[in-house]
C-alpha positions, 0 to 999 in steps of 0.5 A: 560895691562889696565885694563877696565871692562865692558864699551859701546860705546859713541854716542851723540843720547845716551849720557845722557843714559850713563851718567846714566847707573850703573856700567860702567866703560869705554866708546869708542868713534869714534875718527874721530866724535870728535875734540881734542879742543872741546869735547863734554861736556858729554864726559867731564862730563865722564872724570871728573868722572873718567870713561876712554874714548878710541878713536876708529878710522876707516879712517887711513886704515893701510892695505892700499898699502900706507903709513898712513897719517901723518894728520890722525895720528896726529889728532889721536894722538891729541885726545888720549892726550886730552882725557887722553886715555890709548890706542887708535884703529884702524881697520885691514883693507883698507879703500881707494885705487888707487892714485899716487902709482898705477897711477889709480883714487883715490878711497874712500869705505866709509867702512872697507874692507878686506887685504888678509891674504897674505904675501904682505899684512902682510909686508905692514900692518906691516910697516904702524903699525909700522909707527903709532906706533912711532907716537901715545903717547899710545899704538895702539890696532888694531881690526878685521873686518867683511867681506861678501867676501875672497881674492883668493889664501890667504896664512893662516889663520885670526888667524895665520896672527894676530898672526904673526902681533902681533909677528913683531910689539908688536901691541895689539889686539882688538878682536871683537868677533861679527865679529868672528861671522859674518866670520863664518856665511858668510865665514864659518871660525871658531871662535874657530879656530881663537881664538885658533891661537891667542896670548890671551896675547896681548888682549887689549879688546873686542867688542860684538855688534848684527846684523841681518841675512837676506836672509843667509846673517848675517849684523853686523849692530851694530843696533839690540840686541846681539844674543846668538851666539855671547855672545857663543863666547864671552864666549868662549873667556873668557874661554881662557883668563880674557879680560882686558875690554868688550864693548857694541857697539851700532850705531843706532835704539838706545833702552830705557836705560833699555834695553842697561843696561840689554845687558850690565848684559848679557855680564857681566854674560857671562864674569863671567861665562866662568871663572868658567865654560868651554866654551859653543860650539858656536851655528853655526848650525843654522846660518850656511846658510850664504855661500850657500845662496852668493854662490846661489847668492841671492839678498838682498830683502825687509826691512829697508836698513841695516847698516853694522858695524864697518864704519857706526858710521864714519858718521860725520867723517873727511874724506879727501879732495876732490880730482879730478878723472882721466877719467879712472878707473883702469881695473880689476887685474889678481888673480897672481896680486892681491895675491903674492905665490911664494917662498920667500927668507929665513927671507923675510917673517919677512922682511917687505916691506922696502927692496922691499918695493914700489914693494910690495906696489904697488903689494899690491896697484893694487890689492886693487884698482882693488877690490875697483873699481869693488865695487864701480865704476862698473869696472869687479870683479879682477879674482878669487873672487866671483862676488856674494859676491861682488855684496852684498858687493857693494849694501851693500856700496851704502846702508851705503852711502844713510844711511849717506847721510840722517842722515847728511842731513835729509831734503833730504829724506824729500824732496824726500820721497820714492824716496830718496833711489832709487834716490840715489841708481841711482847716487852712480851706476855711482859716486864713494864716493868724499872726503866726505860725505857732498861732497856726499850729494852736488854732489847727489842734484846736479845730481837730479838738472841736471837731472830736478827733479821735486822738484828743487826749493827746492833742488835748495834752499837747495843747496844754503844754503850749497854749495859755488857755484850756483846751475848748470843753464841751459848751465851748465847743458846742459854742463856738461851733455855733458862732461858726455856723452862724458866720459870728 
């Protein structure tokens, strides 16, 4: 295993700050903000001093129903080798769904959504590691995500489910102790339990990251200071096994450099202290009102829009080609579609899905495409899951989709002031995220110019400079607002 040290996650809006910072020895980058023929020169400058950059990717989505993108994985495999990685990573999650494979629109999430913990998943995900394996030059390294909601009927828990991954692929695990934290306050899982299950060996390294507790509900936003809870299971990590390197992740409302460097110190102390010492008991108590306050369905109320982790640094990421929606959206899934419990045969389970392959793919498929459309599409909850937690997953999706929309054209909210968020909020109700996010900013000011908004001629300005086609006149408006009444 490589060993890293103590490193922070590479973004452009602090990369001279990491230049400087003392004592780092790894940085982490998101591999789909960079492109292998031209990297940024900071990075370079990194490299020429001998620090390690890891890319770190979040659009491959190998706990999808369907097969990795070969495009995807080349890209990937592209910016290992120019980078001079040791390893790349990736996310255990789904982060599209629908298409060919279930006859339904394809959809995108724009964010890292849960698999069940279900035997179905386990095979698909496991084919699809496999797959990326033979196509990347390093070893893979896959992390753990955090979730405000649970599948119905899952069949073991996070920690037996990687440890079964990591027994049939030999994949490595990314252990981001941050989203450990994040389940046990939202789902009420047990860090310690989780750790427990895993296989501590197959650790490749960790992230540590904050985020804020709002209405019960703790936000993994990589966007406020690490809490003393997540550095108690950080130190409880650390007590079990010598993680072969830390990082810092930080994606946004960025500090001075002083203040990075001192979290950096507190993370160091906390590593060289649970060697030493047992683990400190992670401080729950006082977080542990996540699950009543969903389950009490309350809304999230008042404060800036928040950030939801891991995704949101995707946001100059290459995403897939915009692709034409069918007229209908997929209906909602029965509780017995979307998880698989009856018996299976003896070795089914070690199996993977190529024997029953596109059964289980599709099973798998239906299920994902029916969640994914309630979220973001407006379709019925699929049977079993919790519309609450939905509800706040879907408001917390809009919100990243506004978040990006305005970082990647900032004279939006310019334009729009106050109005830019309620705006946007109103548009992404009744359109699902197209293939990018510039296609989302393209298809949002093309919404506000059917609808003759008030500041059309800038909007109409600022579609020209971008766009590749004229703005929508009078008969197309008149047009395409009938087409949309009409459900064409």
């Amino acid at each position: 295993m490589t060993e890293l040290g103590i490193g922070i996650g590479w973004r452009p809006e602090i990369a001279d700050a990491v230049e400087a910072l003392p004592g780092i020895d790894w940085v982490e980058v998101v591999a789909e903000n960079i492109c292998a023929g031209h990297l940024p020169d900071p990075l370079v400058r990194l490299r020429e001093r001998g620090v390690t950059v890891v890319p770190h990717g979040v659009s491959l989505g190998l706990g999808g129903a369907d097969r990795p993108d070969p495009e995807r994985l080349a890209a990937l495999a592209a910016k290992a080798e120019a980078l001079g990685a040791p390893l790349v990573t990736e996310h255990i999650a789904f982060v599209r769904a629908g298409g060919p494979l279930t006859a339904s629109p394809a959809l995108e999430a724009g964010h890292l959504l849960p698999v069940p913990h279900t035997r179905d998943a386990l095979d698909v995900l496991c084919e699809n590691v496999r797959i990326a394996q033979e196509s990347l030059p390093v070893p893979l390294a896959l992390e753990n995500i955090a979730a405000l909601f649970s599948w119905p009927g899952e069949e073991m828990s996070e920690g037996r489910f990687l440890a079964e991954l990591v027994e049939r692929t030999g994949v490595r695990l990314l252990v981001d102790v941050a989203n450990l934290h994040t389940n046990r306050v939202n789902r009420g899982e047990d860090p310690a339990r989780a750790l427990s299950e895993l296989p501590v060996e197959a650790i490749a390294y960790v992230h540590v990251a904050g985020g804020i507790e709002r209405d019960g509900v703790w936000h993994d936003t990589h966007a406020h200071p690490v809490p003393e809870a997540v550095l108690d299971v950080l130190a409880d990590l650390a007590g079990r096994v010598a993680p072969p390197g830390v990082l810092l992740e930080r994606d946004d409302h960025f500090p001075a450099a002083d203040e990075l460097a001192a979290e950096l110190a507190a993370i160091r102390t906390t590593v060289a202290s649970a060697r030493r010492a047992p683990a400190p008991v992670p401080a729950a108590a006082r977080h542990g009102v996540g699950a009543a306050a969903l389950r009490a369905g309350r809304a999230l109320a008042g404060g800036e829009p928040l950030l939801i982790g891991a995704g949101a640094r995707a946001s100059g990421g290459l995403m897939p080609s915009p692709r034409p929606a069918p007229a209908a959206l997929p209906a909602a899934v029965p509780a017995a579609t979307a998880v698989r419990t009856e018996p299976r045969p003896t070795g089914a389970a070690s199996a993977g899905p190529a024997g029953g392959g596109e059964a289980v793919r599709q099973r798998v498929g239906l299920a994902q495409a029916a969640l994914l459309s309630a979220l973001v599409a407006g379709t019925p909850a699929p049977e079993g899951f919790d519309v609450r937690r939905l509800r706040v997953q879907s408001r917390a999706l809009v919100g990243k989709r506004a978040s990006v929309v305005a970082r990647i054209a900032p004279e939006l909210p310019e334009l729009l002031g106050d109005g830019f968020r309620p705006a946007f909020a109103a548009y992404a109700r009744s359109r699902p995220m197209p293939g990018s996010y510039r296609r989302d900013a393209l298809d949002f000011v093309e919404g506000l110019l059917l609808a003759g908004h008030p500041e059309r001629r800038e909007l109409t300005r600022w579609w020209r400079e971008r766009a590749d086609v004229r703005p929508p006149g009078l008969a197309d408006r008149v047009l395409r607002a009938a087409r949309h009444a009409l459900g064409r």
